[in-house]
Residue, then its C-alpha position, 0 to 999 in steps of 0.5 A: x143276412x140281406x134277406x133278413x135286414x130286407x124283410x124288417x124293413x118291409x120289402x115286400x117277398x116278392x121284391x126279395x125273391x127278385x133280388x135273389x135271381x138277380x146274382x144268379x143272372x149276372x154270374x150265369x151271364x158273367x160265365x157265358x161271356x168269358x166262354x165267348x172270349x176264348x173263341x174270340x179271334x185274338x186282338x191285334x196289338x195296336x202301336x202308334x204311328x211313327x213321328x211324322x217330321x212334317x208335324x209341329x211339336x207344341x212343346 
């Protein structure tokens, strides 16, 4: 449908034939990245810091 509202408005093909590549790229890309996530090494779970008595409170 946006290659047709694309052509009335004058873009030129070559304009609409790069668009068309560009989703292709950015699911080729998005599907390389979540197979590079699996082999990721697990994240280690971040917790805070236990309450330091020596630390003013400002509340």
């Amino acid at each position: 449908m946006w290659v047709l509202r694309a052509r009335c408005a004058g873009l030129p093909p070559r304009v609409i034939a790069r668009a068309k590549t560009i989703p292709v790229q950015l699911e080729s890309d998005d599907v390389m990245a979540s197979s590079l996530a699996h082999r990721a090494k697990p994240r280690t779970k971040i917790t805070a810091a236990p309450e330091d008595a020596a630390q003013l409170s400002f509340l």
